[in-house]
N, C-alpha and C positions, 0 to 999 in steps of 0.2 A: 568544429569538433563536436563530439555526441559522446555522452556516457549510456553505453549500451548494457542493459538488463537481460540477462538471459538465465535457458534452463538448459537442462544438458541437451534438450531438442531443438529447444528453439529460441530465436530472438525476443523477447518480450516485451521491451520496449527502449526506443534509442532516443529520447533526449537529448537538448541541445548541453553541453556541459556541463553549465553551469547552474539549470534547472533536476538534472540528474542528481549534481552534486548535493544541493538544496534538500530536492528530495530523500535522498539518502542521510544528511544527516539530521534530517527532521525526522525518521523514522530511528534511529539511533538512539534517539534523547527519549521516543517515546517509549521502543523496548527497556531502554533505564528505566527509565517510570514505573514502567508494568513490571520488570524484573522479570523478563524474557528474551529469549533471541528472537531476532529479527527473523532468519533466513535468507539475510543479505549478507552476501561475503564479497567486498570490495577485493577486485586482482590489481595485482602489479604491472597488468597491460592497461590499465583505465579502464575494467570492463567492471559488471557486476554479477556475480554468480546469483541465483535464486534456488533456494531450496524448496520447491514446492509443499512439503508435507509442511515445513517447520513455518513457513512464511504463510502457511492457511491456521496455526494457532494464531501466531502473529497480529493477523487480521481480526481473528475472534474475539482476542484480548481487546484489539485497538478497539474495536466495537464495542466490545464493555465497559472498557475505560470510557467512553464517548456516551455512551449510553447513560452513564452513573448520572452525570448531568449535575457532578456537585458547584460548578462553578461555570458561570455563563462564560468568559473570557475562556477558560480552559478549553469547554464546547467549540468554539470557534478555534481555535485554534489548532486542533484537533482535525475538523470537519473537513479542510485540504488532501492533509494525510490519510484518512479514513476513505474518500473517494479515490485516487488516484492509486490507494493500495487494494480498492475494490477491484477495479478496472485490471491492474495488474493481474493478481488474482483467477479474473476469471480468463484471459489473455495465456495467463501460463497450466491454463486445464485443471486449476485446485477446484474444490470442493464449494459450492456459493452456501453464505451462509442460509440458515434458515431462517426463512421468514417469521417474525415472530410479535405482531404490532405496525402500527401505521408507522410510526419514524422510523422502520426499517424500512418498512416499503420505502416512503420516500426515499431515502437515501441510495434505496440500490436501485431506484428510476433513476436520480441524480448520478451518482456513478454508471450506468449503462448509457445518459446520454453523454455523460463526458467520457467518454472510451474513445468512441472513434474522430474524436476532436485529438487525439493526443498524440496521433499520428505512429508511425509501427517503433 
């Protein structure tokens, strides 16, 4: 079984279940955090809708949040969710952030090479 991510065009990403599920609600705790929506809207088919406009603040925030760099453990923690909602991101046609310093850069090499490890 797979929790599949999509947008109104297209598939964005299909996940095995229980790494979808994972996914999904480690990005929940972290929109709580930041006091934003996600742009994930879990269906009653086991799918998962994406709003692209809302889930490219989303990403912004999750980057600022990550960025702030108040607590090392948070950093890490964090760093999972920040890459695999980059990949998404650029997968469902949002807006890439802008470059803006070296630990962006790395991190959006680090999210471009894990994209196509993540399978469709």
């Amino acid at each position: 079984m797979s929790y599949t991510f999509q947008t109104v065009d297209i598939v964005v990403w299909s996940p095995a279940l229980r790494v979808g599920m994972l996914y999904l609600g480690q990005v929940d705790l972290v929109a709580g955090l930041a006091e934003v929506s996600s742009g994930l809207t879990p269906r009653e088919d086991g799918t998962c809708d994406l709003d692209v406009e809302v889930f490219a603040s989303f990403v912004k925030q999750l980057w600022r949040f990550y960025a702030e760099g108040r607590h090392v453990a948070l950093s890490r923690l964090l760093h999972g969710v920040l890459l695999i909602s980059l990949a998404l991101l650029k997968r469902a046609g949002g807006p890439p952030l802008s470059a803006g310093g070296g630990v962006l850069e790395a991190i959006l090499t680090e999210a471009a090479a894990l994209e196509p490890t993540m399978g469709t």
